[in-house]
N, C-alpha and C positions, 0 to 999 in steps of 0.2 A: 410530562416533566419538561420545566423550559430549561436550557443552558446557554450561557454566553459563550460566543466563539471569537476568535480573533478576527475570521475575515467575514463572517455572515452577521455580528451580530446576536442577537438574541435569536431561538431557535427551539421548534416544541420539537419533543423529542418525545420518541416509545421505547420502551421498553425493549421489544422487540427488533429495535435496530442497532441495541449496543455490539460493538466487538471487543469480543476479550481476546487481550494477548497475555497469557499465562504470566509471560516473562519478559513483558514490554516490549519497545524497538530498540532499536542498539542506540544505547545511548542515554537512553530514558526508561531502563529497567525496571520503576520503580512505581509508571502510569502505565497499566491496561484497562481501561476503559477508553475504549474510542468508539467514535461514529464519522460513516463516510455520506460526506454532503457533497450533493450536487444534480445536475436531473439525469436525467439517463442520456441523453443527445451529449452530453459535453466531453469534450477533449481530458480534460485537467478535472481532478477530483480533489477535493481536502478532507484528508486521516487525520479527523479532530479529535485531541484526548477533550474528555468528558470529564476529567479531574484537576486539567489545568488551562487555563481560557486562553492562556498563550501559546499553546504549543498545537501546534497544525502543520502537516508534510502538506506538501503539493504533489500528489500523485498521478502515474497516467497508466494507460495499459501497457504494458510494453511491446507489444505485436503492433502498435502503431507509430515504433521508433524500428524495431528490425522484425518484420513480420512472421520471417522463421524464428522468433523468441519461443523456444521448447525448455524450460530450466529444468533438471533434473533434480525432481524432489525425493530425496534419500526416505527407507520407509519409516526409521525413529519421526521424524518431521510431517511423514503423513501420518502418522499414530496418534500424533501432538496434537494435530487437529481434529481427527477422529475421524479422517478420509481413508481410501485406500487406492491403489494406484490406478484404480479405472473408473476412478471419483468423478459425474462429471459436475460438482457444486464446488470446485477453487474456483474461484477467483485473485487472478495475478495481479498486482501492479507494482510498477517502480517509481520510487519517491525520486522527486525532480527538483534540480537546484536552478530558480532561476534570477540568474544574476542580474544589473545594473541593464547591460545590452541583450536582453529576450533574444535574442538568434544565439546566443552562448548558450542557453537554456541546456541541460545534461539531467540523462537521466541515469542511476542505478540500477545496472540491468544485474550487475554481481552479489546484489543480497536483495532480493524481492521479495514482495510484501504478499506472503498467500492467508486468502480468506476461505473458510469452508462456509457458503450462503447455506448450506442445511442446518447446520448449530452456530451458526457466528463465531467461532473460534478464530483467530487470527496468528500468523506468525511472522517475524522476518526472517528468513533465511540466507545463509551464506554460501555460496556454488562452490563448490568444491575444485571446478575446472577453470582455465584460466579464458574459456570460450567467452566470456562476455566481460564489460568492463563496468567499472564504477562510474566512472564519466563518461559516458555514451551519448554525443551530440544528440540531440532530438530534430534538429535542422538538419539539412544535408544540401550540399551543395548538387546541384544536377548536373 
């Protein structure tokens, strides 16, 4: 199956790579069909919905903005995906805003994007704790 994306282009696409997020991402409740493009070496990933050719996050890992990033996924949330808590098929990331001047770059570390790589189920969730933030520089000054 081919699909247009916003930032790649045209794009063959399987079957087997779609992620379903039951109940969308915040915001866009309404598309769960995505795919995540990019090669395995890269920093920055794009969570392409498959239903709308516009809309694409800019993702990263979050352990390579604050490396102890531990989010505590409540168990309704790992249910959802059909993980349990000594799953080791999530995969994290936090969608990244990056603005006008790249060294602003932030990421969301307070509602991350979990994927279960055994069934491709996807969620975003919201942390319950006030430990990490929504605008999380991805820069840091040394």
């Amino acid at each position: 199956m081919e699909i247009s994306t916003k930032a790649c282009g045209k794009v063959e696409l399987y079957p087997d790579n779609i992620l379903t997020f039951e109940r969308g991402v915040l915001g866009f409740e309404s598309l769960s069909k995505y795919v995540l493009l990019g090669r395995s070496d890269d920093v920055l990933f794009w969570l392409q919905s498959i239903e709308e050719e516009e809309l694409a996050f800019v993702v990263i890992n979050p352990q390579l903005v604050i490396p102890e990033y531990q989010p505590e996924i409540q168990s309704d949330d790992l249910k959802d995906l059909g993980a349990d808590e000594d799953s080791l098929d999530l995969l994290i990331y936090a969608i990244v805003v990056v603005p006008g001047e790249v060294k602003e770059m932030t990421a969301n570390l307070k509602a991350p994007i979990i994927i279960n790589a055994r069934n491709n189920k996807g969620k975003q969730i919201v942390l319950n704790d006030d430990k990490y933030k929504v605008k999380e520089p991805v820069f840091r000054d040394k």
